[in-house]
KOLVEX-585966 format. One line per 2 residues: number of its first residue (from 1); their letters; for each residue x, y, z of N, C-alpha, C. Coordinates in steps of 0.001 Angstrom, whole numbers, plus 500000, padded with zeros to 6 digits. Layout:
NUM) a) X:Y:Z:X:Y:Z:X:Y:Z | ... $
//
This chain:
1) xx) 473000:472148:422218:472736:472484:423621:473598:473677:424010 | 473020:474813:424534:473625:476413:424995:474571:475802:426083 $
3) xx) 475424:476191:425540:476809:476533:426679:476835:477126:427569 | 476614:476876:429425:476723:477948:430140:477912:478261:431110 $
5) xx) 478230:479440:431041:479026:479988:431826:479732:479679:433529 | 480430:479110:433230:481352:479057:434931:480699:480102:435894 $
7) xx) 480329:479454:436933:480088:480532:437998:481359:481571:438483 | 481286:482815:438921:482242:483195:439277:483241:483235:440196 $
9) xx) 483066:482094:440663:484076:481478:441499:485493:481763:442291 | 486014:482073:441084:487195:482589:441079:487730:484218:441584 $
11) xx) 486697:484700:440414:486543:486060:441199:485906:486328:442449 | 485381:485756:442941:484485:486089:444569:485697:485739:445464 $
13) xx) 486411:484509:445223:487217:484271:445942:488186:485204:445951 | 488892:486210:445021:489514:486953:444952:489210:488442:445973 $
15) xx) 487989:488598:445567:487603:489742:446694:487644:489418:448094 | 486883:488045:448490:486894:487953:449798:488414:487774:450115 $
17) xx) 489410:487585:449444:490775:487729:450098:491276:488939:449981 | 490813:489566:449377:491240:491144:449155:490580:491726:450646 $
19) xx) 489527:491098:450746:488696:491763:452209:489880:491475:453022 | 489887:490020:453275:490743:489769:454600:491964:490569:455017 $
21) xx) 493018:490575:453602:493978:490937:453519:493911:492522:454173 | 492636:493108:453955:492818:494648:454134:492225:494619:455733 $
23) xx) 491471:493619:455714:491040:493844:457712:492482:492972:458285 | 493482:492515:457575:494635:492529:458581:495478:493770:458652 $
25) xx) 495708:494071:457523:496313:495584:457290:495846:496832:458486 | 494191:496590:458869:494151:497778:459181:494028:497407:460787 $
27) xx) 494081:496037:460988:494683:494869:462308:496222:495723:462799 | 496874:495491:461936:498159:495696:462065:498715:497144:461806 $
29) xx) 497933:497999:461758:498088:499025:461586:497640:499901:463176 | 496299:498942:463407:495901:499373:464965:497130:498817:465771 $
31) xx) 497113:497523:465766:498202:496959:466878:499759:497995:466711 | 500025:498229:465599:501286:499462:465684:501137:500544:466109 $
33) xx) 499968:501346:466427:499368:502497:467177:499459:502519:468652 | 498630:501292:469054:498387:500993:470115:500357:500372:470675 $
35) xx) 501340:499510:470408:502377:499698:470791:502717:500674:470756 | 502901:501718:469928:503389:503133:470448:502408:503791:471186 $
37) xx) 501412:503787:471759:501305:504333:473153:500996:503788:474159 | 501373:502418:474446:501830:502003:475664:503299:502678:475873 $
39) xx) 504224:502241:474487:505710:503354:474817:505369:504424:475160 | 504545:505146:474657:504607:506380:475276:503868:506737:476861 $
41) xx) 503037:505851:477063:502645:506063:478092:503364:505501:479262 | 504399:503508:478619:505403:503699:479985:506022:504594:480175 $
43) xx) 506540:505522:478849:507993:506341:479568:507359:508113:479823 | 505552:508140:479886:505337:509227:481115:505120:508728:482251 $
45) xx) 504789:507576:482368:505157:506841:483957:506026:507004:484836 | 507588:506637:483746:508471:506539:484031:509170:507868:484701 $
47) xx) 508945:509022:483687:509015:510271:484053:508427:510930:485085 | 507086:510704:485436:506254:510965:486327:507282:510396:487814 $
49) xx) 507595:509338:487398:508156:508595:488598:509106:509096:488974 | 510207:509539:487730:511558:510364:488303:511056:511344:488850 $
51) xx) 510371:512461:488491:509766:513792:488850:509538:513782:490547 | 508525:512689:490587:508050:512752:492123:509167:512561:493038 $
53) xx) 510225:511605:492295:511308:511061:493164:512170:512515:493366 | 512412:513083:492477:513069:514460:492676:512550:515558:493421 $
55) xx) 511412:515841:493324:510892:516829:493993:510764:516357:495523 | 510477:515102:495716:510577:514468:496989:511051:514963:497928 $
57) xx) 512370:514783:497468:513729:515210:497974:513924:516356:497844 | 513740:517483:496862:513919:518417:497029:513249:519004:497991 $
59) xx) 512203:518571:498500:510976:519163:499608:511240:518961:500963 | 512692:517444:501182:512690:516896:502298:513898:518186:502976 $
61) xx) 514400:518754:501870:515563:519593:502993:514995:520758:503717 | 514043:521292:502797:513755:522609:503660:512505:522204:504844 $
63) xx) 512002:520926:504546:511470:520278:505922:512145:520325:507034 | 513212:519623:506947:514348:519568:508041:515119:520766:508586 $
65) xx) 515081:521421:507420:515326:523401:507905:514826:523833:508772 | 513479:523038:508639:512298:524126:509248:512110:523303:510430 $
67) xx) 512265:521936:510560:511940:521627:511814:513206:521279:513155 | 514116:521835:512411:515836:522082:513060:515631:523090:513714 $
69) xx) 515186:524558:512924:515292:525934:513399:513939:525927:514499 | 512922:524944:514431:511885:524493:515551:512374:524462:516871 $
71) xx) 513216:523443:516511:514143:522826:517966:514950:523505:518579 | 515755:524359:517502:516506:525411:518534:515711:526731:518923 $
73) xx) 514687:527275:518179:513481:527917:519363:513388:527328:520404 | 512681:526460:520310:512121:525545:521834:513359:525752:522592 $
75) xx) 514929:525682:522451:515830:525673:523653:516267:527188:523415 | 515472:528197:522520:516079:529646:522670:515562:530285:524087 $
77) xx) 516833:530766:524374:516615:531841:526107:515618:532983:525447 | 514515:533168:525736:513995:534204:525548:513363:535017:527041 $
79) xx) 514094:534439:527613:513346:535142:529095:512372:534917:529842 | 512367:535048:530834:510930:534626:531644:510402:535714:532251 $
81) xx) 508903:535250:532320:508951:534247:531692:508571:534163:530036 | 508412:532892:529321:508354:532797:527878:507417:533956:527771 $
83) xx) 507205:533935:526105:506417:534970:525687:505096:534301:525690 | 503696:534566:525532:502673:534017:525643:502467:533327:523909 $
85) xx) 502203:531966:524319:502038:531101:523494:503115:530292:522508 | 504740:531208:523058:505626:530785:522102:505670:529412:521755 $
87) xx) 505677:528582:523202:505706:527376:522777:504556:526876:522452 | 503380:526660:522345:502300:526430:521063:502400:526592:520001 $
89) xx) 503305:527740:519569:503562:528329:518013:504734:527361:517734 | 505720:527229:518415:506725:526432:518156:506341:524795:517723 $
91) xx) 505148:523997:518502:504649:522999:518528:503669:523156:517388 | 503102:523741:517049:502100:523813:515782:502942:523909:514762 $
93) xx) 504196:524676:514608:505243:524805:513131:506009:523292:513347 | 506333:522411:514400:506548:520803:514500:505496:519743:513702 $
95) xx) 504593:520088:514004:503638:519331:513750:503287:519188:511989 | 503181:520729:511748:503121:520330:510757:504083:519863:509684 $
97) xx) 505421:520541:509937:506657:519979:509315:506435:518775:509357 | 506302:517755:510551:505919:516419:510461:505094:515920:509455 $
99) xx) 503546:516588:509584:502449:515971:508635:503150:516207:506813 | 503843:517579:506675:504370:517367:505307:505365:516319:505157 $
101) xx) 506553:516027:506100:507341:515208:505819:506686:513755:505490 | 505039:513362:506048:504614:512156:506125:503964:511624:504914 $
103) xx) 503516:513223:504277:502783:513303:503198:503591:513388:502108 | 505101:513520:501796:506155:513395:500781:506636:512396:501228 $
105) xx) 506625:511627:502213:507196:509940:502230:505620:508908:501248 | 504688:509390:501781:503519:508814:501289:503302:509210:499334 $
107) xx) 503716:510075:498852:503671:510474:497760:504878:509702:496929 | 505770:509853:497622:507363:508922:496922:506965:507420:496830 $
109) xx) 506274:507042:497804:505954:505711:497998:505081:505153:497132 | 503894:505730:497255:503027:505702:495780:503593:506181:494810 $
111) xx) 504074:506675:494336:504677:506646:493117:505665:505823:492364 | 506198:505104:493357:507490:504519:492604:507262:502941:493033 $
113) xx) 506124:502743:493648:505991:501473:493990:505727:500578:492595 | 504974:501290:492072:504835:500435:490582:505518:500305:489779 $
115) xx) 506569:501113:489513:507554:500639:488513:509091:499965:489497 | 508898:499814:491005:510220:499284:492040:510547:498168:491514 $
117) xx) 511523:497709:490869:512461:496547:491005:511794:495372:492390 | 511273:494177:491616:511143:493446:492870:512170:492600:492784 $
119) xx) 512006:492001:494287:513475:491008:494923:512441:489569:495504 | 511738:489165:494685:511038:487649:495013:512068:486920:495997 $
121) xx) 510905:486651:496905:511821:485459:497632:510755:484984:498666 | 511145:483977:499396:510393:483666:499995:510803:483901:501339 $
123) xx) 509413:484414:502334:508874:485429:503218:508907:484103:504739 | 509358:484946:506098:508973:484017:507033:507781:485039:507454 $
125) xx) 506660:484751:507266:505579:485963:507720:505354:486104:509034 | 505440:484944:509428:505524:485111:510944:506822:485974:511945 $
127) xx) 508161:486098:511342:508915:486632:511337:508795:488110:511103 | 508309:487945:510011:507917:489628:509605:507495:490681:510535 $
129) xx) 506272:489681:510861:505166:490837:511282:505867:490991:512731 | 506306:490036:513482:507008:490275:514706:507921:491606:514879 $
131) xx) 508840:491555:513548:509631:492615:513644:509307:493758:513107 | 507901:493839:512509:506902:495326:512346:506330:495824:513609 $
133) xx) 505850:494395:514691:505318:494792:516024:506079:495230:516987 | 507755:494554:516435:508970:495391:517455:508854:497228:517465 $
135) xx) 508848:497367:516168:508868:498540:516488:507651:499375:516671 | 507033:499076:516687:505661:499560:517254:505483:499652:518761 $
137) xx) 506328:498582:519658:506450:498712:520330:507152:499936:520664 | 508768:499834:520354:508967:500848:520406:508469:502153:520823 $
139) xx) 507611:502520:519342:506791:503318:519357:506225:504229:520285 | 505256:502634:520288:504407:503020:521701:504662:503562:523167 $
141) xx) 506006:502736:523642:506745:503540:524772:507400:504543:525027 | 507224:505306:523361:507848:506683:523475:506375:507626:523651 $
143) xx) 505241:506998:523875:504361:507618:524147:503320:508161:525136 | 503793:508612:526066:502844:509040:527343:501667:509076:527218 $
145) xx) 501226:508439:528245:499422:508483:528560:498735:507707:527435 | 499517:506907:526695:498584:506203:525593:498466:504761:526168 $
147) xx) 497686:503921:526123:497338:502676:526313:498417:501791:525342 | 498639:500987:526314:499459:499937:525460:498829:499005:524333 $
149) xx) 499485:498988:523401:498759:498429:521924:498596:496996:522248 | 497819:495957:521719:497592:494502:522350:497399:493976:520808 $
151) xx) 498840:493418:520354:498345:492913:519037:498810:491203:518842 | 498119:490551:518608:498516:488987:518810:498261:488540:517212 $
153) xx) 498855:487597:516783:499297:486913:515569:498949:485364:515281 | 498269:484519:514418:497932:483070:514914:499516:482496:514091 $
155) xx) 499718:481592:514311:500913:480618:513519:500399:481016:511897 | 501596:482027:511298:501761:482251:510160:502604:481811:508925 $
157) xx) 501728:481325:507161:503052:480067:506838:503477:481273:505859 | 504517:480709:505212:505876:481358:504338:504788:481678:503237 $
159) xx) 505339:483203:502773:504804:483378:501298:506176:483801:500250 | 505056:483544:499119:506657:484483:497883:506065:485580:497721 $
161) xx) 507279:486919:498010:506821:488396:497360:508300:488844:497736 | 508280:490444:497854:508952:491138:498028:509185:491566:499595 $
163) xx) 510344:491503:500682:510274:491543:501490:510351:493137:502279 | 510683:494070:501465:510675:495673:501655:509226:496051:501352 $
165) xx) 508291:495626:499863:507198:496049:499890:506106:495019:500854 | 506461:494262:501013:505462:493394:502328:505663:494039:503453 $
167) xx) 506878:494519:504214:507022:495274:505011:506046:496468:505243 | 506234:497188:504196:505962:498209:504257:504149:498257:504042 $
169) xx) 503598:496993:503613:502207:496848:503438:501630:496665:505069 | 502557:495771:506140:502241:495492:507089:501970:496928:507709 $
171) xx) 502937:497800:507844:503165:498725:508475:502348:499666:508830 | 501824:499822:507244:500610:500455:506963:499232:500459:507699 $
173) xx) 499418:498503:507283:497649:498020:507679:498015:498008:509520 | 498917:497535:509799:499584:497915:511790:498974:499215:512558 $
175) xx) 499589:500004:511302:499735:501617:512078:498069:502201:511825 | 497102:501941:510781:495958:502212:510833:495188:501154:511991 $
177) xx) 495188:499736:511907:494749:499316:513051:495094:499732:514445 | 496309:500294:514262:496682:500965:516043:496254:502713:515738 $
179) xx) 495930:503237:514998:495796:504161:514793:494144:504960:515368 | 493454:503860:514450:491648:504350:514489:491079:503360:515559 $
181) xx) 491718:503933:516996:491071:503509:518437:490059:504777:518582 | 488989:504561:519565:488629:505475:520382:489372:505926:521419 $
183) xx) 489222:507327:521698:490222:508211:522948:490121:507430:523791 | 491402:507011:524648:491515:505724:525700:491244:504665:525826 $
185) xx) 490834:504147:524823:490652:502831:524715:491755:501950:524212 | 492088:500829:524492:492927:499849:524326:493216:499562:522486 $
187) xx) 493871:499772:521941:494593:498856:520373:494358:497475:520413 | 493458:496792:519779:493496:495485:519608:493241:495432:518474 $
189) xx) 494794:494341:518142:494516:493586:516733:495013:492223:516902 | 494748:491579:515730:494690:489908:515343:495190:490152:513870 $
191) xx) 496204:489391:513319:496691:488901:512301:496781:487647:512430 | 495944:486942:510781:495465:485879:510730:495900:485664:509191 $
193) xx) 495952:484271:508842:496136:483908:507411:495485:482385:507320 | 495204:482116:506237:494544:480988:505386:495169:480803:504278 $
195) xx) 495584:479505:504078:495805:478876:502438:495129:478287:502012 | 494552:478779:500596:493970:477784:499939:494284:476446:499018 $
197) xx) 493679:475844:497977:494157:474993:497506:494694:475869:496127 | 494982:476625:495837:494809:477074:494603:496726:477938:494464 $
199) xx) 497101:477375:495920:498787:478156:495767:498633:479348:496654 | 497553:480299:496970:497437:481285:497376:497117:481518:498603 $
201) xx) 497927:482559:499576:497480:482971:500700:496995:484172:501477 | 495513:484024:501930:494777:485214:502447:494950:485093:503793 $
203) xx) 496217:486670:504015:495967:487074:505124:495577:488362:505475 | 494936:488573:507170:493570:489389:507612:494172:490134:508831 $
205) xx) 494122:491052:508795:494269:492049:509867:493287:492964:510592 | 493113:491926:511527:491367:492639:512334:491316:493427:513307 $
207) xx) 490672:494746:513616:491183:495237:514664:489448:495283:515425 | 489801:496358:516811:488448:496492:517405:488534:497633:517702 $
209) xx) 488684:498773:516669:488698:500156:516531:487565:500437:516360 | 487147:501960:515631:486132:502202:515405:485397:501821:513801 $
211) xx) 486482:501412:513213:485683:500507:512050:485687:501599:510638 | 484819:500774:509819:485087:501766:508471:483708:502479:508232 $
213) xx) 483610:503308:507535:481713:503732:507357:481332:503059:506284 | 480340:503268:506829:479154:502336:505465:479360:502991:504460 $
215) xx) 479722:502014:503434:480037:502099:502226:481188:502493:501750 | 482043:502829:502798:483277:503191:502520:483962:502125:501982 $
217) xx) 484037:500654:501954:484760:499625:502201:485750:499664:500682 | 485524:500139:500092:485937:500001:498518:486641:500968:498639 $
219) xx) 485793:502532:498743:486763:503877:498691:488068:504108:499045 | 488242:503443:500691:489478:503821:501408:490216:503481:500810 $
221) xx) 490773:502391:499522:491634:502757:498668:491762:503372:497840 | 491085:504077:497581:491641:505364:496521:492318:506175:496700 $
223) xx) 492965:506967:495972:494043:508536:496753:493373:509080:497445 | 494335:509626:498029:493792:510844:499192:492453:510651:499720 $
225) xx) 491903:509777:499927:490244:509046:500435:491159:508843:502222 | 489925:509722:503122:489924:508986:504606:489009:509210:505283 $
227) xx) 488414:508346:505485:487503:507806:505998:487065:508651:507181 | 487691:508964:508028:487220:509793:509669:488170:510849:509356 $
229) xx) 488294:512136:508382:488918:513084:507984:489627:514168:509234 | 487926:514183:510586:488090:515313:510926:488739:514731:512497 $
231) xx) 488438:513530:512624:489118:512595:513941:490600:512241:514123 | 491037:512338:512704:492218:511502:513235:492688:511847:511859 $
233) xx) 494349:512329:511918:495350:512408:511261:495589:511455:510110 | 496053:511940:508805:496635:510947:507624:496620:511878:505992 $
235) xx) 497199:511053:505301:497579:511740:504320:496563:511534:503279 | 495622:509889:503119:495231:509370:502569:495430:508981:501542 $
237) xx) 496884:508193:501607:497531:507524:500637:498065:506019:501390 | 498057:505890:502683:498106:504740:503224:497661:503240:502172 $
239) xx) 496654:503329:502536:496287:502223:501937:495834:501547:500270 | 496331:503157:499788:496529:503504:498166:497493:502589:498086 $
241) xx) 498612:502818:498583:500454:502236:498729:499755:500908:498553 | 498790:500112:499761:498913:499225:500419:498448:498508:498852 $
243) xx) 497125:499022:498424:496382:498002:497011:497849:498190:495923 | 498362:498986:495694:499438:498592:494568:500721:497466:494682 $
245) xx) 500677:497879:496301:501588:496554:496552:501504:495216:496408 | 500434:495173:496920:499524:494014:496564:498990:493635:494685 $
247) xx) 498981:494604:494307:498905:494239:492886:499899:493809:492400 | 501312:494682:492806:502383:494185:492344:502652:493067:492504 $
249) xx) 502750:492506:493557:502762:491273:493900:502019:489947:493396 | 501414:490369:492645:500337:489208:491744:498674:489193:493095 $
251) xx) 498571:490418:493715:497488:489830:495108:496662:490743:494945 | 495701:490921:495685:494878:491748:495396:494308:491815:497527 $
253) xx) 493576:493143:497709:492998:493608:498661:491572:494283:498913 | 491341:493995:500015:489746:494426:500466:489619:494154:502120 $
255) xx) 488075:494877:501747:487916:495280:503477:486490:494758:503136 | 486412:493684:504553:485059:493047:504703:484531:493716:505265 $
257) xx) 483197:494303:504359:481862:495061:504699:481210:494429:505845 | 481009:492944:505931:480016:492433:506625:480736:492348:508177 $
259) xx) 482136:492282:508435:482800:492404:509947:482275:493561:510585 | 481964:493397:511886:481674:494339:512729:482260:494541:514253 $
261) xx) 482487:495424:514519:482944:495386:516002:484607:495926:515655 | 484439:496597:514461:486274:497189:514308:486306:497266:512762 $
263) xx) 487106:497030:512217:487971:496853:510649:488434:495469:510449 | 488253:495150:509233:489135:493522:509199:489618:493802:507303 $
265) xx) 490496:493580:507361:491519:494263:505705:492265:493518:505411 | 491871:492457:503952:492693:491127:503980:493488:491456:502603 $
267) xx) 494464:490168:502394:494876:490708:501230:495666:489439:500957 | 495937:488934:499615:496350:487698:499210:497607:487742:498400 $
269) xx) 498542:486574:499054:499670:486423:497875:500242:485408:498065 | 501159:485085:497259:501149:483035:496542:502127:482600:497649 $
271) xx) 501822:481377:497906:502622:480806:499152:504014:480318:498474 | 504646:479996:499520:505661:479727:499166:506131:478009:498508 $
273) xx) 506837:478477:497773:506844:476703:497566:506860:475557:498250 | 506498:474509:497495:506028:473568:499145:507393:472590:499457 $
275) xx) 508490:472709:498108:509364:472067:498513:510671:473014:499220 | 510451:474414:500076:511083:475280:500170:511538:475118:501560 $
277) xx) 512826:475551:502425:513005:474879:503553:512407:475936:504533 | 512056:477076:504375:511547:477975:505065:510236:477354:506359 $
279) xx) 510560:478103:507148:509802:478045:508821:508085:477900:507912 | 507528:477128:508277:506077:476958:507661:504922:477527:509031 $
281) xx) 504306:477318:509031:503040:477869:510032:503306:477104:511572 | 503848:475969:511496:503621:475169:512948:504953:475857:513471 $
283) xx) 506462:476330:513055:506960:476519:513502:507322:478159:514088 | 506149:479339:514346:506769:480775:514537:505599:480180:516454 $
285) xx) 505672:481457:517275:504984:481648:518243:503773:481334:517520 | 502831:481719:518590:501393:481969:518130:500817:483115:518630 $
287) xx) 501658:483815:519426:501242:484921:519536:502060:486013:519867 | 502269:487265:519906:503116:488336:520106:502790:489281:520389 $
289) xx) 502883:490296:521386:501930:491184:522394:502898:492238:522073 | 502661:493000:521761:503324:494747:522016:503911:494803:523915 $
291) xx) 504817:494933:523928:504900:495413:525138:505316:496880:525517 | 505336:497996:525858:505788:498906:526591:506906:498574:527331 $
//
């Protein structure tokens, strides 16, 4: 009876491990590529970040040059009476020194927000926003002929984040809701929040301005994106700042398309722990009015 031959067994098995072995090789050859350019791409981040932070500053002195040597025009004796239009020229070289100084605070801000050192802790939000509306008040009473801002707050509970970049998110979404009124018309806003079951809290800042345009609802966070360009003043980095903060923070942001009768711009981040001794929702006001 013919003798037959062993299947090749042995050898097949040999190749298909020779396969594997070489699709890890060239596994691990990608994954070592790809770590060196995330390194390289944190530390042009990183650089990017020093850069902006430097030039920042280098931009902020001759701002202040320029809007120093403003001020002592405006009180220069030039005779009477003035020359025609001096002070318009003087007020137009203010103004804009201002809009650059607003637009290199807005550029520093976006830039360095993403790589900022956070300081977790837990937030009295109701607290917060009070002392964002203090100074708004403020604000407002340094302002002639403007309508007093009317902004009320429902009982707000404790979150965890960062209490400089929450600040500064409020400020934002504040100063655009008091911002995009119609000429003489009254500032009304509402800050509102919800917890869900899931740890997380969505809160909403609604105003009864003139609202966002159709289809804008997504855009207005992007750079330099604004919405009413030729109406009303901004850098269009506002609310750029506002989505990274919120990312940072583990949260995320949006603007409900379907609200009408103004803007409503919510944005979510993790509540605070439940065994934490912090002021919870039943204990802030329930409401807080701008006063003049």
């Amino acid at each position: 009876m013919p003798h037959n031959a062993d299947p090749p067994t042995a050898a097949c098995s040999d190749g298909a491990a020779d396969d594997v072995y070489a699709e890890l090789e060239r596994q691990r050859r990608r994954n070592a590529d790809l770590e060196r350019t995330i390194v390289q791409m944190t530390r042009s981040v990183r650089d990017l970040e020093a850069f902006s932070w430097e030039i920042s500053h280098d931009l902020k002195a001759p701002l202040m040059g320029i809007s120093g040597y403003a001020q002592l025009l405006a009180h220069l004796d030039v005779g009477w009476p003035r020359p025609a239009e001096f002070d318009e020229f003087i007020a137009e070289i203010t103004q804009g020194a201002d809009r650059m100084a607003r637009l290199v605070d807005d550029v520093l801000a976006y830039s360095t927000v993403r790589g900022a050192p956070l300081r977790m802790t837990t937030i009295d939000l109701g607290a917060l926003v009070d002392d964002v509306v203090a100074d708004r008040a403020a604000e407002a009473a340094l302002l002639s002929g403007q309508p007093t801002p009317h902004i009320t707050r429902d009982a707000l509970p404790a979150v965890h984040g960062d209490h400089g970049m929450l600040r500064r998110l409020f400020e934002n979404l504040l100063g655009n809701a008091l911002k995009y009124v119609r000429p003489g018309e009254t500032a009304r806003v509402h800050v509102s929040a919800q917890a869900d079951n899931d740890g997380a809290v969505r809160i909403e800042v609604t105003d009864a301005g003139v609202g966002i345009p159709e289809g804008q609802h997504e855009a207005i966070f992007g750079e330099l994106h604004r919405a009413h360009p030729d109406a009303y003043e901004g850098t269009g980095l506002g609310l750029a700042i506002c989505r990274r903060i919120a990312q940072r923070l583990g949260g995320s942001i949006g603007a409900d398309p379907r609200f009408r009768g103004g803007a409503r711009v919510w944005f979510t981040l993790a509540a605070a722990p439940a065994d934490d001794g912090s002021a919870g929702a039943g204990t802030v006001p329930v409401a807080a009015e701008v006063a003049a």
